[in-house]
PARO-435381 format. One record per residue (C-alpha): residue number from 0; x, y, z. Coordinates in steps of 0.02 Angstrom, whole numbers, plus 50000, padded with zeros to 5 digits. Layout:
<panus>
(panu NUM,(X,Y,Z)),
...
</panus>
This chain:
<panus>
(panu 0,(54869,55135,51902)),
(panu 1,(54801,54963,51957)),
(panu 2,(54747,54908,52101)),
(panu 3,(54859,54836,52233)),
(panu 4,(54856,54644,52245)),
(panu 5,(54783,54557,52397)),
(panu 6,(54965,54492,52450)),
(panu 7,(55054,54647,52458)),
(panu 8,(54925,54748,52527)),
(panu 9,(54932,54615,52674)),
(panu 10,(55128,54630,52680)),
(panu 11,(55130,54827,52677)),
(panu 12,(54993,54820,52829)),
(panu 13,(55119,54689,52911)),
(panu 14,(55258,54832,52903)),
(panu 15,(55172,54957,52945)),
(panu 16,(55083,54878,53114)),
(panu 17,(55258,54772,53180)),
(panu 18,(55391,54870,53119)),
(panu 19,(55478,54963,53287)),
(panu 20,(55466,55170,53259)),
(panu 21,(55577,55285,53340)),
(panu 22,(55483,55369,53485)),
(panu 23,(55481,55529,53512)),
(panu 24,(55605,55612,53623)),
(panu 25,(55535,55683,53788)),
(panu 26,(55540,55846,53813)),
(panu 27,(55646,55920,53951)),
(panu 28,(55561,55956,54116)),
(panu 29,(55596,56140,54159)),
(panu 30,(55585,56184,54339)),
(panu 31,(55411,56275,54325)),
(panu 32,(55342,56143,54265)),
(panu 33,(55410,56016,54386)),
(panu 34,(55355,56139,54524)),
(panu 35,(55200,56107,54431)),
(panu 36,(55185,55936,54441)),
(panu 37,(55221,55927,54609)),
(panu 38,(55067,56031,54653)),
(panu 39,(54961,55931,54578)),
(panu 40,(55022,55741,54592)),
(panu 41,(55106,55778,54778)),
(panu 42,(54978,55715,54906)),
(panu 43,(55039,55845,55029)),
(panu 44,(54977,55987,54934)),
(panu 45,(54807,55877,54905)),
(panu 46,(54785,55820,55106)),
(panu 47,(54799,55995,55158)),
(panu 48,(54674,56043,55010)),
(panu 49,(54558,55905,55099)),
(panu 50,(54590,55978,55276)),
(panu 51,(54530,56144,55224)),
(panu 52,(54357,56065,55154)),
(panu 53,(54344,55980,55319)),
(panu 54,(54359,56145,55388)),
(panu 55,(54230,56220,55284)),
(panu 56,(54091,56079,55330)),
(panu 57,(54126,56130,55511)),
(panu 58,(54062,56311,55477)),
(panu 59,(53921,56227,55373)),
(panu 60,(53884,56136,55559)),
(panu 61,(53917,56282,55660)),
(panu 62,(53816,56366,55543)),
(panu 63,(53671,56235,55563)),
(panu 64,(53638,56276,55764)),
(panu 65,(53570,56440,55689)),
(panu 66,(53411,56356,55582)),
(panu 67,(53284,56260,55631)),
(panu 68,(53276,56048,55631)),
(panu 69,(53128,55976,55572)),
(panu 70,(53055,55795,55582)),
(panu 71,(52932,55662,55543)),
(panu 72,(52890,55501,55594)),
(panu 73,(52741,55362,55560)),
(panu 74,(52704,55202,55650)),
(panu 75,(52596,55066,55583)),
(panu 76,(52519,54938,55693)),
(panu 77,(52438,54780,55670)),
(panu 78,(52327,54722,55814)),
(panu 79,(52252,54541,55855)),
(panu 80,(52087,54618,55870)),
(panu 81,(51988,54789,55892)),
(panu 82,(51944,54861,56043)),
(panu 83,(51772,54937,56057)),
(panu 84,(51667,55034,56214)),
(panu 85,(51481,55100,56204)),
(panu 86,(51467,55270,56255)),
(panu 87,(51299,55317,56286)),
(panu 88,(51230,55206,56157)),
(panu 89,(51396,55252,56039)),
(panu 90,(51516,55127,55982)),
(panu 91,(51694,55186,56014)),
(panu 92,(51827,55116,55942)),
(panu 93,(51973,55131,56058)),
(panu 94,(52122,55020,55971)),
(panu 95,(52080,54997,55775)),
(panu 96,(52142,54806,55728)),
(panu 97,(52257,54920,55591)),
(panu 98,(52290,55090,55700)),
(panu 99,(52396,55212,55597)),
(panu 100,(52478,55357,55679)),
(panu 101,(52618,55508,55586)),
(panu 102,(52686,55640,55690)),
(panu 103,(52807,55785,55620)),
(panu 104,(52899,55900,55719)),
(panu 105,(53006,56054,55743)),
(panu 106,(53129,56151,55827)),
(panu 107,(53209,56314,55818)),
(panu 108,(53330,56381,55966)),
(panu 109,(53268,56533,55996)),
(panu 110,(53450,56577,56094)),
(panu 111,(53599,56503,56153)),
(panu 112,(53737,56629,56183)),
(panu 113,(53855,56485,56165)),
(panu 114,(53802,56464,55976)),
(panu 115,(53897,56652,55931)),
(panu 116,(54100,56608,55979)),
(panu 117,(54069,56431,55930)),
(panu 118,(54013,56500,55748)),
(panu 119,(54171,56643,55743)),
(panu 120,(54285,56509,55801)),
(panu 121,(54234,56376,55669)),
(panu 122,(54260,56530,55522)),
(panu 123,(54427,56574,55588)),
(panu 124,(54485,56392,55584)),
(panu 125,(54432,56382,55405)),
(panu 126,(54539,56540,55341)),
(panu 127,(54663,56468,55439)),
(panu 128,(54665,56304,55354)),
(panu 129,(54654,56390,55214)),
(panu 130,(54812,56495,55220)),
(panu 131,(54915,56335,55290)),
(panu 132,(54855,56242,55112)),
(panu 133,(54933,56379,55025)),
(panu 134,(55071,56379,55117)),
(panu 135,(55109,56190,55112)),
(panu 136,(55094,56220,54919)),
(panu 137,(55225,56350,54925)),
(panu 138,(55327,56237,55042)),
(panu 139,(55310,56075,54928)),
(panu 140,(55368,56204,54764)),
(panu 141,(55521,56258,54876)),
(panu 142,(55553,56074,54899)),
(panu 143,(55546,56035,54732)),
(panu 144,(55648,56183,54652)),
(panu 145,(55804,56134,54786)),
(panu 146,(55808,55966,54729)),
(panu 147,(55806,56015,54543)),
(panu 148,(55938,56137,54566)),
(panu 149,(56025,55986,54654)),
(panu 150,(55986,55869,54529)),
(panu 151,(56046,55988,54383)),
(panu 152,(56217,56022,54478)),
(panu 153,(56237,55835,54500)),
(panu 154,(56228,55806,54316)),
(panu 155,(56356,55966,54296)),
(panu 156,(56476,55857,54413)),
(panu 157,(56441,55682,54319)),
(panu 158,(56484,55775,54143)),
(panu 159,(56658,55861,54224)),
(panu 160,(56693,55698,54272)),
(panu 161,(56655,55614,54088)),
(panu 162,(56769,55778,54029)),
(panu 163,(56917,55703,54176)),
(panu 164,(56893,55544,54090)),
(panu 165,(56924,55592,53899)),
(panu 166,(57072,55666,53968)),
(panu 167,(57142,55536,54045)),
(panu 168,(57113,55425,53902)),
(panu 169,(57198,55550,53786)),
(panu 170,(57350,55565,53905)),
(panu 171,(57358,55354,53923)),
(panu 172,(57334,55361,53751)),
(panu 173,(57479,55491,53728)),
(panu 174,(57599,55400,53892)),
(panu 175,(57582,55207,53785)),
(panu 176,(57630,55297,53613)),
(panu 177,(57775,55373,53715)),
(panu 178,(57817,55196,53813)),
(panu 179,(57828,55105,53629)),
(panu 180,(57921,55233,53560)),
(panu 181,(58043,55229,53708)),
(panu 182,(58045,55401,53737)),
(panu 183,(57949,55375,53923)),
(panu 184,(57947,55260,54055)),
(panu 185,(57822,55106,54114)),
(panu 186,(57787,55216,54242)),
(panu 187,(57691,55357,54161)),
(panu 188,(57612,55227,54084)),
(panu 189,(57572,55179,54255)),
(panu 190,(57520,55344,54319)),
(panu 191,(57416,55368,54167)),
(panu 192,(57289,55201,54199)),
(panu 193,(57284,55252,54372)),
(panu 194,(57236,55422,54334)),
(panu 195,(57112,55324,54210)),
(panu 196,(57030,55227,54326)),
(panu 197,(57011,55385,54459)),
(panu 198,(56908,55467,54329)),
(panu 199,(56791,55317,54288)),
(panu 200,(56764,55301,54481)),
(panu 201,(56712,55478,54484)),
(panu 202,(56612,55451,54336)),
(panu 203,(56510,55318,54417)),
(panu 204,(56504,55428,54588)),
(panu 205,(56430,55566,54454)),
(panu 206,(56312,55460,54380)),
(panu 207,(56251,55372,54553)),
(panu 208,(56223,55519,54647)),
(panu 209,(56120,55621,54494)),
(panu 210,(56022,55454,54497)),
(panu 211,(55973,55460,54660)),
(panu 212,(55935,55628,54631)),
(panu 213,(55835,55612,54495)),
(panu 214,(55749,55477,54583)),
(panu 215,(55701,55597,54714)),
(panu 216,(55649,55759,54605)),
(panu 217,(55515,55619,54540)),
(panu 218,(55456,55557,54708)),
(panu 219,(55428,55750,54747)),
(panu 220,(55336,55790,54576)),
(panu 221,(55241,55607,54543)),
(panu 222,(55302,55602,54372)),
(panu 223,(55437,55494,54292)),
(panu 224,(55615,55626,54234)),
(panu 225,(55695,55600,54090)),
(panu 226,(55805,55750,54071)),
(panu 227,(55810,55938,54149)),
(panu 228,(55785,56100,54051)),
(panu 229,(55936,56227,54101)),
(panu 230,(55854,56315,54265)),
(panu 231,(55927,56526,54191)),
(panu 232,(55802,56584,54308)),
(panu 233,(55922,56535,54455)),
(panu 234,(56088,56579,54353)),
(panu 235,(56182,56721,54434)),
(panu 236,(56181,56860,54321)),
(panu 237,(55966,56826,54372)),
(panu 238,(56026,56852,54553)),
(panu 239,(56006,57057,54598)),
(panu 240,(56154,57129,54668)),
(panu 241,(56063,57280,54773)),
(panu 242,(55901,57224,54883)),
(panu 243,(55795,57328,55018)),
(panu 244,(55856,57366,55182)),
(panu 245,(55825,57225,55325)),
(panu 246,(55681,57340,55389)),
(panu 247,(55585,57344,55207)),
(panu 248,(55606,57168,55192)),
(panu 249,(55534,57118,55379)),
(panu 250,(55379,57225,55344)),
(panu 251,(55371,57142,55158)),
(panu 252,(55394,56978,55249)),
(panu 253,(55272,57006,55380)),
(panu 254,(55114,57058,55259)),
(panu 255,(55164,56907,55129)),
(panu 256,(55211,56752,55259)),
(panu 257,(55067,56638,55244)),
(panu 258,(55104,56528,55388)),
(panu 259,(55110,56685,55491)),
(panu 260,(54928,56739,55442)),
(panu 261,(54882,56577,55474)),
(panu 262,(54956,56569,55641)),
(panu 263,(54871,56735,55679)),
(panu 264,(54699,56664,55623)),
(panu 265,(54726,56525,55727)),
(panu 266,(54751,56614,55890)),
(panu 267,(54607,56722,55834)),
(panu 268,(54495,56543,55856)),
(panu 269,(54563,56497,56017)),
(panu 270,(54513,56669,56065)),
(panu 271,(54321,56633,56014)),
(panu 272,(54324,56474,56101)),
(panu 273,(54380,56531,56257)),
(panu 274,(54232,56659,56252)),
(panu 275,(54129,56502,56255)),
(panu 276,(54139,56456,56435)),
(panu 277,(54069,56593,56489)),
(panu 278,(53925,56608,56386)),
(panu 279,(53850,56471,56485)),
(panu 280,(53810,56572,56619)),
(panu 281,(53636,56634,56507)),
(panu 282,(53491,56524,56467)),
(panu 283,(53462,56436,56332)),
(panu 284,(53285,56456,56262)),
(panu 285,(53190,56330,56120)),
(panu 286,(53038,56337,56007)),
(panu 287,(52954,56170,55982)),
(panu 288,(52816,56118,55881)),
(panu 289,(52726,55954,55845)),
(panu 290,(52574,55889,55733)),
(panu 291,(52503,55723,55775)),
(panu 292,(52378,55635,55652)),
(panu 293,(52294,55453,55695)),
(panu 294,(52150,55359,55653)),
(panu 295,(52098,55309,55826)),
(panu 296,(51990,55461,55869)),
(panu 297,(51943,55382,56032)),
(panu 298,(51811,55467,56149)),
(panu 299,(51898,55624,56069)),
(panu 300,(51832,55620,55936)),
(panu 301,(51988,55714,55854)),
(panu 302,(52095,55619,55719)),
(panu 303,(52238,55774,55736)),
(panu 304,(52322,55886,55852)),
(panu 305,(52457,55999,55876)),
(panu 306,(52549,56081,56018)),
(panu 307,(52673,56228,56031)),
(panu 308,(52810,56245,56186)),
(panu 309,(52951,56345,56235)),
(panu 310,(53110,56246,56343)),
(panu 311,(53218,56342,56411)),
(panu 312,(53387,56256,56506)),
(panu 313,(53484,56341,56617)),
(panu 314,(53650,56286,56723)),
(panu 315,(53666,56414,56847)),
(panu 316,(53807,56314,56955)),
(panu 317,(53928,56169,56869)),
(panu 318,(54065,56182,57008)),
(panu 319,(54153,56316,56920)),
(panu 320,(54202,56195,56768)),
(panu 321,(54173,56339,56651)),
(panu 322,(54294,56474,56736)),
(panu 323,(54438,56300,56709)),
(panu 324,(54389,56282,56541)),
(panu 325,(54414,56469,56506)),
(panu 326,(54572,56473,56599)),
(panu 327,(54633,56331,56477)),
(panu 328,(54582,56384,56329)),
(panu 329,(54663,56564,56369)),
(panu 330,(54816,56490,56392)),
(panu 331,(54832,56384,56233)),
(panu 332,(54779,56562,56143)),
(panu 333,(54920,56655,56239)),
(panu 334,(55045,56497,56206)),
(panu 335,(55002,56522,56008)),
(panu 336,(55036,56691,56026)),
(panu 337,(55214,56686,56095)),
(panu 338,(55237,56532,55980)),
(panu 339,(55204,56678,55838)),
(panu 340,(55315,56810,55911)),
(panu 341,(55460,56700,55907)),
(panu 342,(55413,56663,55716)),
(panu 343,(55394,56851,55678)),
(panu 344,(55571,56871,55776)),
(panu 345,(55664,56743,55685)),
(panu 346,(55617,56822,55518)),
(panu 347,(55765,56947,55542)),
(panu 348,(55888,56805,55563)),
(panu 349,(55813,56710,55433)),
(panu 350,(55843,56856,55294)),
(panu 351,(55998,56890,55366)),
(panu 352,(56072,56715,55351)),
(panu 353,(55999,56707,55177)),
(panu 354,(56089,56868,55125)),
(panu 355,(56236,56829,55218)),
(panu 356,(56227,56648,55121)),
(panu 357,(56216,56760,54939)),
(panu 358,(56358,56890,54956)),
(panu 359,(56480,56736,55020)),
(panu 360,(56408,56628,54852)),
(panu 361,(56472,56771,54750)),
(panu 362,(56640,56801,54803)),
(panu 363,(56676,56610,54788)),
(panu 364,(56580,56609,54619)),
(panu 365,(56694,56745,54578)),
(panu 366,(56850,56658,54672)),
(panu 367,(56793,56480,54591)),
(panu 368,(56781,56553,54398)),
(panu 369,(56972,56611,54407)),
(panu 370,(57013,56473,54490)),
(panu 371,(56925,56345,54353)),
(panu 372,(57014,56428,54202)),
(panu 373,(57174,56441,54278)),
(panu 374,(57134,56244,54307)),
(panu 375,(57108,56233,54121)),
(panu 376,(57232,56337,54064)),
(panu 377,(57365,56225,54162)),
(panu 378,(57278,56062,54097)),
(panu 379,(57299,56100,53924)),
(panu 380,(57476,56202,53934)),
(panu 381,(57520,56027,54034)),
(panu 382,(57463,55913,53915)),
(panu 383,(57558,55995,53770)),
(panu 384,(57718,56006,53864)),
(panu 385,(57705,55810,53888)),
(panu 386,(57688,55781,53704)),
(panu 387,(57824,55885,53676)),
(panu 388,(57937,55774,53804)),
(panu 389,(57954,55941,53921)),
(panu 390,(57821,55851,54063)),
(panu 391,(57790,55706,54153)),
(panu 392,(57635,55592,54170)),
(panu 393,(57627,55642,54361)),
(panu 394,(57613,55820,54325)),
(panu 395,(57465,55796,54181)),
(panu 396,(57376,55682,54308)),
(panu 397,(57396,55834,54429)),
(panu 398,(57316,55956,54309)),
(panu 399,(57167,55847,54275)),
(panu 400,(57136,55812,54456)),
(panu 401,(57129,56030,54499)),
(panu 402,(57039,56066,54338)),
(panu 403,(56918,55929,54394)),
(panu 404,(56901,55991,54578)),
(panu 405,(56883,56163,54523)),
(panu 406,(56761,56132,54395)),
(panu 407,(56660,56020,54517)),
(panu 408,(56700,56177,54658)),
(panu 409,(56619,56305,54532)),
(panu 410,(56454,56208,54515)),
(panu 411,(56453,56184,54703)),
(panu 412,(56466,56368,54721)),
(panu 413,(56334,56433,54586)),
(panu 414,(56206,56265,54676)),
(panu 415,(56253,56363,54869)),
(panu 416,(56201,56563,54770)),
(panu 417,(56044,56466,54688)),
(panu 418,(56000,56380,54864)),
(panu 419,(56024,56544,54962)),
(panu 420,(55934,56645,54839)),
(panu 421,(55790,56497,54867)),
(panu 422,(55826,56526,55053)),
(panu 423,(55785,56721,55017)),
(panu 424,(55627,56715,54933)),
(panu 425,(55552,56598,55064)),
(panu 426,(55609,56696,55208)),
(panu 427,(55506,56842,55111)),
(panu 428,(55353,56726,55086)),
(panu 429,(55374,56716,54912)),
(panu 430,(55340,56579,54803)),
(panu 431,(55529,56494,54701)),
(panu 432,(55502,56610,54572)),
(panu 433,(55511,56782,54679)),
(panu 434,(55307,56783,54635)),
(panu 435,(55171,56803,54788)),
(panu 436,(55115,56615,54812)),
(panu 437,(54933,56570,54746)),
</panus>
């Protein structure tokens, strides 16, 4: 085979650079992996990730009071001139023109009672932070599984409304052929355009509203949605129809609830700092240690030295500013507490309300699924009546309206079971999926 000339190797480069290629179509997001997404692009998730570093360089501090702090220093100092003595027949220099002097030091707090709840208190604000990451992760994943589920059942209305509006353009379609063949009035032709228009204003509602939506699903997750993967996870034969009793679900609840451990862990810390006050009543006692070097010996005769000393600091009367800060700090520990009970006591109504919210989703699932092929079954019996002359254009109009209503009623229903089951699992302190959070 010969080789390719010059001119048509150029062309098939052309062609192959500039011609447009079909991209590939984007995968649907899935609701695990927009939860996903969300944990890792949302900056909520990522400030409360920072708070609990910040949290972990105060223990680092508080940690610090219990080492030692060590310095140095030198000093270099150019003089005009040198100044010289004669001691018994010995020259002395006193101030060298270029006098050179280094000093290090050290310091170790031997005790300071104050040092010990300061230290606790730092460690329990860390867990706490800690916990109340995790917990604003499972909060963000929460967010972001409602509005999927929202988003999805939007699109479920916007394509019963595209289903309202090939019917009504069959049925105009079926009213004119009717009108010319002067078997029906002007007027069903009437009803039939305004039934026509109704469904391409709900159409536009549909596709609005799922727009919005799907704007909002990609604030929450920081990525750009393109389409939804079918959520079965949330579908409601996933939905169990037996749970615990209310008591095996509070003590679940209780040992899972992140925001209640780290509630707990933070009245633990106000605990240790209100043990702080008190403390002050001891002394505080220091180690500290210096080495000198310079190379003015002086009538010393020594270029070094060194010295050792032990401070010790004590406030024996401040007015009775520590029993006040005490007091305060007590009361902001027992305020967190109470705070807490009330959280622990609205877990029953919490659970309650979400189960309460699940058994009514099912009976109107149950209600809504008769209803919606009864709706059906009376759109389509209607229809073929008025092609057979035995209907009129008002009563087909009718039937799309219910079917649409009951179709749009059904996917409210199975959103409210999805939403309460959502409602469930968060009450429990588990994570969308009915997993512990990580």
């Amino acid at each position: 085979m010969g080789r390719l000339p010059f001119r048509h190797g150029f062309a098939l480069l052309f062609l192959i650079c500039f011609l447009p290629v079909k991209p590939a179509r984007a995968e649907a997001l899935s609701i695990e992996a927009a939860v996903a997404a969300a944990i890792a692009n949302n900056e909520r998730p990522q400030a409360a990730s920072e708070r609990a570093n910040a949290a972990e360089a105060r223990v680092q501090k508080a940690r610090a009071f219990f080492f030692p702090t060590l310095g140095a220093d030198a000093t270099y100092t150019r003089r005009a001139f040198e100044t010289v003595r004669n001691d018994g027949g010995t020259s002395v220099v006193l101030q060298k023109r270029d006098a050179l002097t280094a000093r290090t030091s050290a310091s170790q707090t031997i005790l300071d009672m104050r040092a010990f709840p300061i230290f606790s208190q730092s460690k329990s604000d860390r867990d706490a932070s800690v916990l109340e990451a995790a917990e604003v992760r499972r909060t963000v994943a929460f967010e972001v599984a409602s509005a999927f589920l929202r988003t999805v059942g939007l699109g479920q209305v916007r394509q019963a409304a595209e289903r309202r509006l090939e019917l009504s353009r069959q049925n105009l379609a079926d009213a004119t052929a009717r009108f010319e063949a002067q078997i029906a009035s002007s007027n069903d032709v009437t009803r039939a355009e305004l039934e026509m228009a109704t469904a391409e204003r709900e159409v536009t509602r549909g596709k609005n509203l799922e727009y919005e939506a799907t704007l909002n699903l990609g604030f929450l997750t920081g990525t750009t949605v393109d389409s939804l993967a079918r959520p079965d996870a949330f579908l409601l034969d996933e939905v169990p129809e037996k749970q615990a009793s209310l008591g095996e679900l509070e003590n679940a609840a209780l040992s899972r609830r992140l925001d209640l451990a780290a509630r707990q862990k933070r009245i633990e810390a106000l605990h240790f700092f209100a043990k702080e006050p008190m403390q002050r009543y001891y002394p505080a006692f220091t180690l500290t240690g210096e080495y000198k070097y310079n190379n003015e010996a002086g009538f010393a005769g020594r270029n070094t030295t060194w010295a050792l000393g032990v401070n010790a600091v004590w406030t024996f009367f401040d007015g009775l500013a520590r029993h006040a800060d005490e007091r305060e700090r007590l009361s902001q520990a027992r305020a967190a507490q109470l705070e807490r009970d009330q959280k622990v006591r609205s877990l029953e109504v919490e659970i309650k309300a979400a189960l309460t919210a699940i058994e009514d989703a099912r009976a109107a699932i149950r209600q809504s699924t008769v209803a919606q092929a009864a709706a059906k079954k009376n759109a389509a019996e209607t229809t073929e009546l008025y092609r057979n002359g035995l209907s009129t254009a008002f009563a087909v109009a009718d039937s799309a309206q219910s079917l649409f209503e009951a179709e749009v009623t059904l996917v409210s229903e199975r959103l409210n079971l999805a939403l309460a089951v959502l409602s469930l699992r968060s009450a429990l302190g588990f994570d969308p999926f009915g997993k512990d959070p990580k």
